[in-house]
Structures are given as C-alpha cells and as structure tokens.
PDB file of N, CA, C, O and CB in Angstrom:
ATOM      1  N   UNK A   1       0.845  -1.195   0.000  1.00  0.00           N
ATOM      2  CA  UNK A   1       0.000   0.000   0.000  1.00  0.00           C
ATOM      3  C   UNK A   1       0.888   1.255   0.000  1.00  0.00           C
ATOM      4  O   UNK A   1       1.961   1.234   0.602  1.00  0.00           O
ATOM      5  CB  UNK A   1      -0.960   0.000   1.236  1.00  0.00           C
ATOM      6  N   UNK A   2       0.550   2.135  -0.531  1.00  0.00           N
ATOM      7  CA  UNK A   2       1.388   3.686  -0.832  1.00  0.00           C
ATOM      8  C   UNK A   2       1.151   4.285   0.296  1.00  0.00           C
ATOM      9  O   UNK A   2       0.562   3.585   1.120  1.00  0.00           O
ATOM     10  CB  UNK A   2       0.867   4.752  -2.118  1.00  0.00           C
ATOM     11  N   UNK A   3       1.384   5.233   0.578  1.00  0.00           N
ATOM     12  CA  UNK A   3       1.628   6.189   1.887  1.00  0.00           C
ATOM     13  C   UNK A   3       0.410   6.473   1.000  1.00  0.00           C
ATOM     14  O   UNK A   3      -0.437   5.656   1.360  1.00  0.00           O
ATOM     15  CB  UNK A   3       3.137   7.381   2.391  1.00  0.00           C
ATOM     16  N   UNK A   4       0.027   7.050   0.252  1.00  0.00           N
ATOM     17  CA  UNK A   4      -1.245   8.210  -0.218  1.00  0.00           C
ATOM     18  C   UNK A   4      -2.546   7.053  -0.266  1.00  0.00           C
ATOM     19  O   UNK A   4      -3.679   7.533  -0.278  1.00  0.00           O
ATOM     20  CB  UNK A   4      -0.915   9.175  -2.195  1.00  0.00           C
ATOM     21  N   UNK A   5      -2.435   5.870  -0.288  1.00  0.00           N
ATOM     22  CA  UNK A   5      -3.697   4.893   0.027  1.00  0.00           C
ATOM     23  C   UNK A   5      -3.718   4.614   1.301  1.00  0.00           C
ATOM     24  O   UNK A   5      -4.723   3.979   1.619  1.00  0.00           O
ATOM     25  CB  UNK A   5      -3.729   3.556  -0.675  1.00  0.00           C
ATOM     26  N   UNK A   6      -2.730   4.929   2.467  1.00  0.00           N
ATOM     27  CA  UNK A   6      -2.772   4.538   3.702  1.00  0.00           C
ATOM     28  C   UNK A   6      -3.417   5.963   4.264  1.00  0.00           C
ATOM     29  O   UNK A   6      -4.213   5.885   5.199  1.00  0.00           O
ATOM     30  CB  UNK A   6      -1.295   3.995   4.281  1.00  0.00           C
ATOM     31  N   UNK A   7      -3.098   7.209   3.732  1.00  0.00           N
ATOM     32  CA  UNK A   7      -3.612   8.293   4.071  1.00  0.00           C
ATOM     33  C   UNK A   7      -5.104   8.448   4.291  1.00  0.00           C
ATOM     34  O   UNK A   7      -5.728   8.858   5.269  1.00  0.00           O
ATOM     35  CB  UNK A   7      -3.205   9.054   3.250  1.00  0.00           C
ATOM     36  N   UNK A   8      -5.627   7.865   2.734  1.00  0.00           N
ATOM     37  CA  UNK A   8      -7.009   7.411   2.375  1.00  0.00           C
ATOM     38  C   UNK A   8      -7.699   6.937   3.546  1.00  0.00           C
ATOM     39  O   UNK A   8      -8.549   7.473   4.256  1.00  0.00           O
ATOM     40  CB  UNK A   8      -7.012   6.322   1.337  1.00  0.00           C
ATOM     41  N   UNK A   9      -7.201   5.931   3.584  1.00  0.00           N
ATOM     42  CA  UNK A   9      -7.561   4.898   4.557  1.00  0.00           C
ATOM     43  C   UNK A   9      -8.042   5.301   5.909  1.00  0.00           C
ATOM     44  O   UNK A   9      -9.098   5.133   6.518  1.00  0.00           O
ATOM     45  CB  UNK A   9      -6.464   4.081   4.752  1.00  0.00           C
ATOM     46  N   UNK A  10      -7.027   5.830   6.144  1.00  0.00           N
ATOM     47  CA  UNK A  10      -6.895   7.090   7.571  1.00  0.00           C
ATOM     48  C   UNK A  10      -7.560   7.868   8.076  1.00  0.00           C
ATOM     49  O   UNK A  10      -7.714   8.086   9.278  1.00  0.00           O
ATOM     50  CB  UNK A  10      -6.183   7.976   7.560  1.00  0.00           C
ATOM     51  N   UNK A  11      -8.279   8.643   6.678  1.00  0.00           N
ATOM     52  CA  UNK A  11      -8.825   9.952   6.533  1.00  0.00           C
ATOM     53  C   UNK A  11     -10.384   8.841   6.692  1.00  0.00           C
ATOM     54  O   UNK A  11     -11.276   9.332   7.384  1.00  0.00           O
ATOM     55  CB  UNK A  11      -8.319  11.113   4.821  1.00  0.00           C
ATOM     56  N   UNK A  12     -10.546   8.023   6.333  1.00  0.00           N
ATOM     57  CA  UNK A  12     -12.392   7.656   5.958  1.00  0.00           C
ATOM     58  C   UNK A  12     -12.202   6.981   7.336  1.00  0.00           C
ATOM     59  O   UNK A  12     -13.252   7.171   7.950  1.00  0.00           O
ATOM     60  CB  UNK A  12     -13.102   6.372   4.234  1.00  0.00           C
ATOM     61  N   UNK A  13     -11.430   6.356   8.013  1.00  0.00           N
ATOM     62  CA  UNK A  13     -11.428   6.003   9.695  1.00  0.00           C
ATOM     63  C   UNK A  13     -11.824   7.397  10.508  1.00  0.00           C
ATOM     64  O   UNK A  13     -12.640   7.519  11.421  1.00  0.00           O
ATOM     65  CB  UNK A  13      -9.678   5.438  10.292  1.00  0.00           C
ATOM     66  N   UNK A  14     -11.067   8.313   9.946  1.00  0.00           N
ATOM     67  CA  UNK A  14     -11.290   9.555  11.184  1.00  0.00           C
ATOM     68  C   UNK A  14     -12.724   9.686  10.669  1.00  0.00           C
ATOM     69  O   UNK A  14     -13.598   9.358  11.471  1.00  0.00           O
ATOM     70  CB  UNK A  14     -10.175  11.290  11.145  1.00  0.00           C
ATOM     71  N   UNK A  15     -12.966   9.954   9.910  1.00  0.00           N
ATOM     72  CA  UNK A  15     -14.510  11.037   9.157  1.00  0.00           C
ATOM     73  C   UNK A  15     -15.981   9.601  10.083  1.00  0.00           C
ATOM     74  O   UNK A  15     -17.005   9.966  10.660  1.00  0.00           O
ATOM     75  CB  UNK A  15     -14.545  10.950   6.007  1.00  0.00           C
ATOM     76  N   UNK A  16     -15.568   8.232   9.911  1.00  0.00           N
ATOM     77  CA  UNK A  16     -16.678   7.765  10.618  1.00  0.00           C
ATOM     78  C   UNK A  16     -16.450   7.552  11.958  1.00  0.00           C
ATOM     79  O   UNK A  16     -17.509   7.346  12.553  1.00  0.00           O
ATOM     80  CB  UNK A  16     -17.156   6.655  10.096  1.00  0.00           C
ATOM     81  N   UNK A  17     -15.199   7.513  12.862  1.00  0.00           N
ATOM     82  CA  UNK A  17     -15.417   8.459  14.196  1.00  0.00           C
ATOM     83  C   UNK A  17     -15.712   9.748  14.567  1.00  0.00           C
ATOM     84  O   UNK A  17     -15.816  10.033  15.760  1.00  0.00           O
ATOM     85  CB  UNK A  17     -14.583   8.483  14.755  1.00  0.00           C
ATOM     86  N   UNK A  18     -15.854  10.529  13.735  1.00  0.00           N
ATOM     87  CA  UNK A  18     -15.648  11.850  13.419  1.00  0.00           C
ATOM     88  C   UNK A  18     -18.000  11.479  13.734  1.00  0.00           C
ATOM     89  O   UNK A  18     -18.719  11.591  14.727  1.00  0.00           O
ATOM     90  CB  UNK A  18     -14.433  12.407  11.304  1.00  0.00           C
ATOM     91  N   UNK A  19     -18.198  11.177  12.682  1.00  0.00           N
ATOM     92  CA  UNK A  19     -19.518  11.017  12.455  1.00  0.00           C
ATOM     93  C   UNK A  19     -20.297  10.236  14.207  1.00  0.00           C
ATOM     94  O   UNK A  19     -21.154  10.741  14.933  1.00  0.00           O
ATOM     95  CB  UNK A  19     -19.579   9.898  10.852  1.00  0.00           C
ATOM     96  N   UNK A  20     -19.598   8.980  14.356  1.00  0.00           N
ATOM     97  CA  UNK A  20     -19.891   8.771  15.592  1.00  0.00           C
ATOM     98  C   UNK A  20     -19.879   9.593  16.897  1.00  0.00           C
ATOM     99  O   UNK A  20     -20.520   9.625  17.948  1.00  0.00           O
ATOM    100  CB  UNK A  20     -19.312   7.976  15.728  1.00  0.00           C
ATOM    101  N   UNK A  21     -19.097  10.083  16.467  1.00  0.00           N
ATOM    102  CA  UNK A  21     -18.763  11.466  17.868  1.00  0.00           C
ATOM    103  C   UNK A  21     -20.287  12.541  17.945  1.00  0.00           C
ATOM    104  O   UNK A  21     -21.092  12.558  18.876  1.00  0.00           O
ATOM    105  CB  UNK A  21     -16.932  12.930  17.185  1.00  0.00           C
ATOM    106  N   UNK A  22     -20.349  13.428  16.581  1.00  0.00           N
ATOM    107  CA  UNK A  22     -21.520  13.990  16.695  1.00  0.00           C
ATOM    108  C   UNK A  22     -22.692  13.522  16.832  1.00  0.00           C
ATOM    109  O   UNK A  22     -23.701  14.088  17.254  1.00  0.00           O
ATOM    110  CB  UNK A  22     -21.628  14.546  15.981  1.00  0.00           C
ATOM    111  N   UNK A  23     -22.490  12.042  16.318  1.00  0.00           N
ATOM    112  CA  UNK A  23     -24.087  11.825  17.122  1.00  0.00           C
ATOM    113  C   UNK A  23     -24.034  11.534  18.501  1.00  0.00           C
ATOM    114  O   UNK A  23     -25.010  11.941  19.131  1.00  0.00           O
ATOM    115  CB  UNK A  23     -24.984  10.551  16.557  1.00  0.00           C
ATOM    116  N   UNK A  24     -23.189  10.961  19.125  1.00  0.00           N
ATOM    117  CA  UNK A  24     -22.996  11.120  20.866  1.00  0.00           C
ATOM    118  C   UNK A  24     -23.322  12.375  21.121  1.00  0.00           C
ATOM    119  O   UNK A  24     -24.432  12.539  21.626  1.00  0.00           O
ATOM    120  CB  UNK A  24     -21.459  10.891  21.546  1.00  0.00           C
ATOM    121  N   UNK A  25     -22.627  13.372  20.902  1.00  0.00           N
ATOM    122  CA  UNK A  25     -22.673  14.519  21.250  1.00  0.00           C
ATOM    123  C   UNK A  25     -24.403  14.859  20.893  1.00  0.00           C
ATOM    124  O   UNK A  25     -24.985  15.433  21.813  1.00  0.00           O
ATOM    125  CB  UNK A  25     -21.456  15.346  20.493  1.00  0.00           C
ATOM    126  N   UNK A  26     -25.155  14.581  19.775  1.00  0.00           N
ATOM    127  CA  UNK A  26     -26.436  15.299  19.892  1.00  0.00           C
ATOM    128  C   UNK A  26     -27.048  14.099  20.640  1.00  0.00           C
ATOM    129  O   UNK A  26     -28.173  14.367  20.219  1.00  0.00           O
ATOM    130  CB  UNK A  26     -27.228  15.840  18.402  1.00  0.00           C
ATOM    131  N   UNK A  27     -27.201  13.306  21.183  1.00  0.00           N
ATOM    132  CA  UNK A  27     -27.556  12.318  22.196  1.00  0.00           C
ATOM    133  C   UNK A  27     -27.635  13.031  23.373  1.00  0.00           C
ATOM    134  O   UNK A  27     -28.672  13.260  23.997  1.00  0.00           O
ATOM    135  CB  UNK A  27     -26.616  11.175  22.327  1.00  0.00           C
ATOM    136  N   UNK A  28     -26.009  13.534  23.795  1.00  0.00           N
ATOM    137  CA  UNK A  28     -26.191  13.613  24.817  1.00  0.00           C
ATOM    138  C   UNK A  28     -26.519  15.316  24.950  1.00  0.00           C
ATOM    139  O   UNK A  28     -26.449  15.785  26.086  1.00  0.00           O
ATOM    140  CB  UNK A  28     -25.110  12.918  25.492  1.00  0.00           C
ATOM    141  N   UNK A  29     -26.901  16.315  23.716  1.00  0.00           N
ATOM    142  CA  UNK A  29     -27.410  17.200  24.060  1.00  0.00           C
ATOM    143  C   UNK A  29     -28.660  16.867  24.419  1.00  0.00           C
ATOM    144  O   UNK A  29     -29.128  17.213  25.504  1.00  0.00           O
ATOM    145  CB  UNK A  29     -27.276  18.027  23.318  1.00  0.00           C
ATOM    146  N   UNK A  30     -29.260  16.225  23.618  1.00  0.00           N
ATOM    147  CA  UNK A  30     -31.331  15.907  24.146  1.00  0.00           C
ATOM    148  C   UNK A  30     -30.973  15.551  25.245  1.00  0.00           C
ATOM    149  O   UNK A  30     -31.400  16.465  25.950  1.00  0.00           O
ATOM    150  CB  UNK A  30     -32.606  14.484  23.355  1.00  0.00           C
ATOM    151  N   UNK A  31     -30.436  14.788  25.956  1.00  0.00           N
ATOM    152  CA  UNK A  31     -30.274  14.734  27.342  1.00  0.00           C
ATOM    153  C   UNK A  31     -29.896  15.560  28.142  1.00  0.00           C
ATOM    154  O   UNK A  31     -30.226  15.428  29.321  1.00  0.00           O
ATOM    155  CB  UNK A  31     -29.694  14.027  27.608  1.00  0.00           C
ATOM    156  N   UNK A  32     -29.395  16.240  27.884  1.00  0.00           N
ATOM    157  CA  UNK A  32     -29.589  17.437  28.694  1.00  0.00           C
ATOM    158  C   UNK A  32     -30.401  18.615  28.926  1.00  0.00           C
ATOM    159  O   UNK A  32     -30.639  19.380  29.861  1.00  0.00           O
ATOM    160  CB  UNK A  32     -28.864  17.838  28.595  1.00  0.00           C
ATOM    161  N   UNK A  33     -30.769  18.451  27.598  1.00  0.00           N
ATOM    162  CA  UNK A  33     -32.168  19.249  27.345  1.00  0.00           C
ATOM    163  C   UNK A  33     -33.516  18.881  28.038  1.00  0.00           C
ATOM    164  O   UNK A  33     -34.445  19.599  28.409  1.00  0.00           O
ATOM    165  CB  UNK A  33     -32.503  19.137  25.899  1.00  0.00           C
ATOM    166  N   UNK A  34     -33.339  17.634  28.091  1.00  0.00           N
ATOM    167  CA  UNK A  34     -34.109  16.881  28.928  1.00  0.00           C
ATOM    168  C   UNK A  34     -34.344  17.000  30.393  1.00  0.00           C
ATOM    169  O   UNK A  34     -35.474  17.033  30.879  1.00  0.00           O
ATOM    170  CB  UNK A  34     -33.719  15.845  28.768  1.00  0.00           C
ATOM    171  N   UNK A  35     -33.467  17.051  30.941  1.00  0.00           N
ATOM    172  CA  UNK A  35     -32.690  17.075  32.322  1.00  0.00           C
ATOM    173  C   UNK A  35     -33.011  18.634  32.882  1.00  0.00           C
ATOM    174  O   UNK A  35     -33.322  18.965  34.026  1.00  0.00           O
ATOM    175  CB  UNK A  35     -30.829  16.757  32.093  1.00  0.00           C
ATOM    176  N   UNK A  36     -32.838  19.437  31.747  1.00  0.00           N
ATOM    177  CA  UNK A  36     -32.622  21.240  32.265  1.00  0.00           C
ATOM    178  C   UNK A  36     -33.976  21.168  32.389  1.00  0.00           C
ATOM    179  O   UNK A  36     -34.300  21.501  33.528  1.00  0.00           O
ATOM    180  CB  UNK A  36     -31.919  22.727  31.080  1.00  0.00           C
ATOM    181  N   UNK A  37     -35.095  20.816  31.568  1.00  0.00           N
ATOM    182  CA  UNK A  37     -36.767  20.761  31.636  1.00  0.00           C
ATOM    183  C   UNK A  37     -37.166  20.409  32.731  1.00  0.00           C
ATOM    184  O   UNK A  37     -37.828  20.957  33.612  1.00  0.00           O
ATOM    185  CB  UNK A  37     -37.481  19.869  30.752  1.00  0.00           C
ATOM    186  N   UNK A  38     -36.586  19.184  32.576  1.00  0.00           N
ATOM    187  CA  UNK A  38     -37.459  18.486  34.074  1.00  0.00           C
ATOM    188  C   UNK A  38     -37.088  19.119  35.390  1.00  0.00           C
ATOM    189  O   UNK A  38     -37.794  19.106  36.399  1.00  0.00           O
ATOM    190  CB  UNK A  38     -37.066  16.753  34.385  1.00  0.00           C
ATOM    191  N   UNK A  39     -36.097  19.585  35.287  1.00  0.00           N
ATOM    192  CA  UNK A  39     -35.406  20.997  36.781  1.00  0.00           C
ATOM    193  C   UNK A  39     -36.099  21.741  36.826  1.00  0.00           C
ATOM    194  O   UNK A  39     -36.495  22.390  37.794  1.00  0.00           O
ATOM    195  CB  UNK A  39     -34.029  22.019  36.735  1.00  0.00           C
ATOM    196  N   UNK A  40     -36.434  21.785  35.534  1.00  0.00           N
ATOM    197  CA  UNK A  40     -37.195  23.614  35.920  1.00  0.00           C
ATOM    198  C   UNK A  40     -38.636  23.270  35.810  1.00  0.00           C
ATOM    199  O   UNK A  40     -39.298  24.304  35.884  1.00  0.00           O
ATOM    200  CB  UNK A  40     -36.809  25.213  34.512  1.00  0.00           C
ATOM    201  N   UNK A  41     -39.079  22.635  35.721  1.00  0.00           N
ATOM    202  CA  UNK A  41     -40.603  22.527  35.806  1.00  0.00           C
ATOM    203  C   UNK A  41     -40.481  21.960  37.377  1.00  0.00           C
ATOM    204  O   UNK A  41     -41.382  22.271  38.156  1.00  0.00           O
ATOM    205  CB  UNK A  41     -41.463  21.372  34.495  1.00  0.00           C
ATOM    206  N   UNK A  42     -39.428  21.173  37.821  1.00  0.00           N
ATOM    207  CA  UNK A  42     -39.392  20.843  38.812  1.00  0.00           C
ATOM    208  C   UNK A  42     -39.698  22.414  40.440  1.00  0.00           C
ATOM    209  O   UNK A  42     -40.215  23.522  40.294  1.00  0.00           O
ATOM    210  CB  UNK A  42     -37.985  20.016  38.520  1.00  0.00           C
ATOM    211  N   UNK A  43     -39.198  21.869  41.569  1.00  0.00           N
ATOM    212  CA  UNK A  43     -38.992  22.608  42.614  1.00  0.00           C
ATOM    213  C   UNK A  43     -38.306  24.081  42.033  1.00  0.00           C
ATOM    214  O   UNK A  43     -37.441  24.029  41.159  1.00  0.00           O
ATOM    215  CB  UNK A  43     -38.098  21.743  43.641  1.00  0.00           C
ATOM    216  N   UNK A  44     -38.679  25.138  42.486  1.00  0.00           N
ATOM    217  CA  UNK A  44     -38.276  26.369  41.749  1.00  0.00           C
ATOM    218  C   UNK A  44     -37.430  26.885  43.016  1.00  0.00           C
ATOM    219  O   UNK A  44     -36.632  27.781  42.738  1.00  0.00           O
ATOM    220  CB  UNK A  44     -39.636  27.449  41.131  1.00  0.00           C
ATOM    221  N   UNK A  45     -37.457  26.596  43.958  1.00  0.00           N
ATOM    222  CA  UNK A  45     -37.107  27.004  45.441  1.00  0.00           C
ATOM    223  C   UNK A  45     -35.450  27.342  44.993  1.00  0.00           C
ATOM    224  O   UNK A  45     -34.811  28.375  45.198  1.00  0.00           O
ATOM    225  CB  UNK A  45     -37.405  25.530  46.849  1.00  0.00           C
ATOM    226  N   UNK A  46     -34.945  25.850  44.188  1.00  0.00           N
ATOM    227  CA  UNK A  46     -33.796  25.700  44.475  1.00  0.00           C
ATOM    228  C   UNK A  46     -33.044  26.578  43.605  1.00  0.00           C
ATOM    229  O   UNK A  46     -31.896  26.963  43.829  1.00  0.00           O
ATOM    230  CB  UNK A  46     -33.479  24.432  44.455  1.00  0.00           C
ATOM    231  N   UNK A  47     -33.846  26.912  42.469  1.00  0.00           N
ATOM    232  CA  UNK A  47     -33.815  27.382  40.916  1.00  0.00           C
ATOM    233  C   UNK A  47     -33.039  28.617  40.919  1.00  0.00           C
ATOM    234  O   UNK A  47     -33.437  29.232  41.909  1.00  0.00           O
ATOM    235  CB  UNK A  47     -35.336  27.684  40.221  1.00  0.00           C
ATOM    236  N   UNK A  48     -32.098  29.333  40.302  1.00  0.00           N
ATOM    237  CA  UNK A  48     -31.864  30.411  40.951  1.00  0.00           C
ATOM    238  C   UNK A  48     -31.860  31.099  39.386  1.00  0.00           C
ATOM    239  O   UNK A  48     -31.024  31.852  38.885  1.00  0.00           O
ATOM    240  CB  UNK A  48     -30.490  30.436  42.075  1.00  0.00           C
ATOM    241  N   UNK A  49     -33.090  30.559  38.825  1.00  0.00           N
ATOM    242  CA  UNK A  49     -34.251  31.193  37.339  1.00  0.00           C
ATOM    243  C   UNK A  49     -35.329  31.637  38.207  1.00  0.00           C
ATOM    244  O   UNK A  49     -36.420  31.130  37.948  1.00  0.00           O
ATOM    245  CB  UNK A  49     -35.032  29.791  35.927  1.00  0.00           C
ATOM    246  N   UNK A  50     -35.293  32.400  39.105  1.00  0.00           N
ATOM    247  CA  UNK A  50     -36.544  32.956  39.622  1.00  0.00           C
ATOM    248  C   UNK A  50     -36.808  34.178  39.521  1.00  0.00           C
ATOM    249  O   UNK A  50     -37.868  34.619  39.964  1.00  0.00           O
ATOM    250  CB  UNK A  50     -36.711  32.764  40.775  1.00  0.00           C
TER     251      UNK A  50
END
C-alpha cells in the first residue's frame, strides 16, 4: 500500500469516528435538554431562574 492509500484509509477512519462522535454529542445534548426541563418545571425554590 502507498503512503497516499494509507492516508485514504486514515482519513475515511477519522470522518466515521468523526460522524460517531456527533451523534454522541447530539444524544447527549437531548439529554440534557431533557434534564434542564425536568429541573425547571421541577422545585423552583432551588432554581436560581426565579
């Protein structure tokens, strides 16, 4: 294999961790989005959105 087909190679490994990463990442934004909702609809006492 050539250095410029191993590069290839390299580059389409990063781009579908690359791809796996952002969807973790928007995963774990709805989850947090999730999480900030349910706080704040929650007890307001503690909330310091008052």
């Amino acid at each position: 294999m050539t250095s410029a087909e191993n590069m290839e190679k390299r580059l389409e490994e990063l781009e579908r961790d690359y791809a796996d990463l952002m969807e973790r990442v928007r995963d774990l934004e709805l989850q947090v989005g999730q999480l900030t909702e349910r706080n704040l609809h929650g007890s307001c006492s503690s909330c310091s959105l008052q």
